[in-house]
C-alpha positions in Angstrom: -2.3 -6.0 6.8 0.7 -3.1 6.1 1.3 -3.6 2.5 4.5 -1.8 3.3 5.9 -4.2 6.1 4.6 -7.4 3.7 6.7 -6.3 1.0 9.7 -5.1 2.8 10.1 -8.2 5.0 8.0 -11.2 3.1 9.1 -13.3 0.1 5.4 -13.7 0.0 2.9 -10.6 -1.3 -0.2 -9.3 0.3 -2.3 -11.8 -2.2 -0.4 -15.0 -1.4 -1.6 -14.4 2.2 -5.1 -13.3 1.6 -5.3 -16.8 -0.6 -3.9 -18.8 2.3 -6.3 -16.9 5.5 -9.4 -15.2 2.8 -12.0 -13.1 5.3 -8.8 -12.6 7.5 -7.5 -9.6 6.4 -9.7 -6.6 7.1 -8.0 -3.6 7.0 -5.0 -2.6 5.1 -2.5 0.1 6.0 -0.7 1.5 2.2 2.5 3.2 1.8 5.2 2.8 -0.6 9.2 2.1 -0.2 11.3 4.3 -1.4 13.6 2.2 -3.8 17.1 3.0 -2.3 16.8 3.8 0.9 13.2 1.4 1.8 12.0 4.4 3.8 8.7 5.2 3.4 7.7 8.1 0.0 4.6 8.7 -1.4 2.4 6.4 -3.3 3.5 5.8 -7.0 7.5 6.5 -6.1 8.6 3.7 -4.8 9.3 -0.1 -5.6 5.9 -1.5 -4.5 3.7 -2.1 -7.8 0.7 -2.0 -6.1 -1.7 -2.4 -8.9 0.0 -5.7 -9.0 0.4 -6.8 -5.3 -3.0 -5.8 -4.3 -5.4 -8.7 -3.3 -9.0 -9.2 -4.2 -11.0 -6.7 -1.7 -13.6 -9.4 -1.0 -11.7 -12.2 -0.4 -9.6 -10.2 1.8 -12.0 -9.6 3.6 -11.6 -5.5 3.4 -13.8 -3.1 5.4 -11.3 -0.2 5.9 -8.3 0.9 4.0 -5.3 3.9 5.1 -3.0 5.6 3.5 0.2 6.9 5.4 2.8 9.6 4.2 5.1 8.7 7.0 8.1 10.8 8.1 10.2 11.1 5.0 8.7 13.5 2.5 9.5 14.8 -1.4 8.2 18.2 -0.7 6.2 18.7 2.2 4.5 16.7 4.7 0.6 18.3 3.5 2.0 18.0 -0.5 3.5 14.3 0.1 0.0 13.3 1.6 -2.1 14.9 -1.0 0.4 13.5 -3.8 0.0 10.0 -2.1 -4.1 10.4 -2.6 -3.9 11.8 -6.0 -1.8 8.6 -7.1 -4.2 6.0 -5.1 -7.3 7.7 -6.5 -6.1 7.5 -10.4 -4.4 4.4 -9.8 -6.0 2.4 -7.4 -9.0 3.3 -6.1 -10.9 1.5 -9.2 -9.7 -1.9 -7.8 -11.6 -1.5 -4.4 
């Protein structure tokens, strides 16, 4: 499941569809939007509250997750990545 591509195109979030297919959703691809533009920025600066939208790992399903920095960067393209990490590991990392 892109998180991103859920929440930029769905009126429904990543947990209404993990409670409508559970097991289905194995590996989930996490970015943020930026809140103007909707490009991609780094984890924790954009409009997707992901300690809310976030399913439940195991009824997901979830063996892999992945982070992506994407083309549009704060800073630089090694700092945006690193800043991404940071913010999942503090903020997110707990819930998996």
């Amino acid at each position: 499941m892109d998180m991103y591509w859920v929440m930029h195109s769905s009126k429904r979030s990543p947990k209404a569809l993990v409670r409508d297919q559970p097991g289905r959703y194995v590996m989930w691809h996490i970015k943020d939007m930026d809140k103007i533009t909707r490009d991609y920025t780094e984890l924790g600066n954009g409009s997707i509250n992901y300690a809310e939208v976030l399913p439940d790992p195991a009824e997901s399903g979830l063996e892999f997750y992945y982070l992506e920095q994407g083309g549009n960067f704060a800073h630089s393209p090694m700092r945006s990545a690193a800043d991404s990490a940071a913010y999942f590991v503090k903020h997110l990392q707990k819930r998996l």
